[in-house]
Phi, psi and omega in degrees: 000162192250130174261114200249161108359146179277061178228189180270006171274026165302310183337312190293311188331286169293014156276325157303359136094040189279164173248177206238135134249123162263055203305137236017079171277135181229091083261029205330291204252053168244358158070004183297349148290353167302314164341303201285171179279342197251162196284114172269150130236099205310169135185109190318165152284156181233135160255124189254125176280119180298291197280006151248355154077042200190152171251159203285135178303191171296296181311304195290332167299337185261322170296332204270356185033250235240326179330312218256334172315341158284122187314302195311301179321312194299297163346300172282327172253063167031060149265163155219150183250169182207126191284096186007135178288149177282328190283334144336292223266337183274314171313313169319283162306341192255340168289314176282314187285354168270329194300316163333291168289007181045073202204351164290129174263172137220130176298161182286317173314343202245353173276338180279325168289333162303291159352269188321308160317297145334312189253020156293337174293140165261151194303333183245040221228126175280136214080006201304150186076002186244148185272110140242150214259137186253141159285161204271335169301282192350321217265312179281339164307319220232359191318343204262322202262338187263085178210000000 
């Protein structure tokens, strides 16, 4: 499987019906590893709101979609983005290589966090209706943000 960047070259993967970790995805909720058939695993990029001293939920993430990919956007309203951790990015991986290897369990907590995450999207969110799968430390990590 390919450990990819918050970039497009997941595509070759999924045209090849490869599984993707895509680690710092700033598109959350445009869901584009859903698409594929074989098990992906996301782990969002995060934004930190400067002037409240906080990162932005899962909901705010999904509202601002493609805003805050701009450096100018970010700029005027005190965001940073902040990039996914190597211990992220290994967890991430060792999780798609068990799911693979059919040796992944999910904890009821991480089905459950999933849940919670899934209905945050709304009908008029580009992706709604598409499952992506978050990674599940992420999920238990950040568990505070799926609001």
């Amino acid at each position: 499987f390919l450990v990819s960047g918050g970039t497009g070259n997941v595509w070759i993967n999924m045209a090849f019906g490869k599984p993707v970790v895509s680690a710092d995805f700033y598109l959350l909720n445009a869901g584009s590893i859903a698409f594929c058939t074989v098990p992906n695993v996301v782990i969002p990029r995060m934004y930190w709101f400067k002037d409240e001293k906080r990162f932005l939920t899962m909901s705010e993430i999904l509202e601002c979609c493609r805003f805050y990919q701009w450096k100018d956007n970010c700029q005027r309203d005190g965001i940073e983005h902040v990039p996914n951790s190597a211990e992220d990015i290994c967890e991430a991986a060792d999780e798609l290589n068990k799911r693979l290897d059919e040796e992944w369990e999910d904890l009821p907590e991480d089905i459950d966090l999933r849940d919670r995450f899934q209905n945050l999207y709304l009908p008029y969110h580009e992706g709604y209706g598409l499952k992506t799968h978050l990674s599940s430390a992420f999920l238990r990590q950040n568990a505070d943000l799926i609001q």
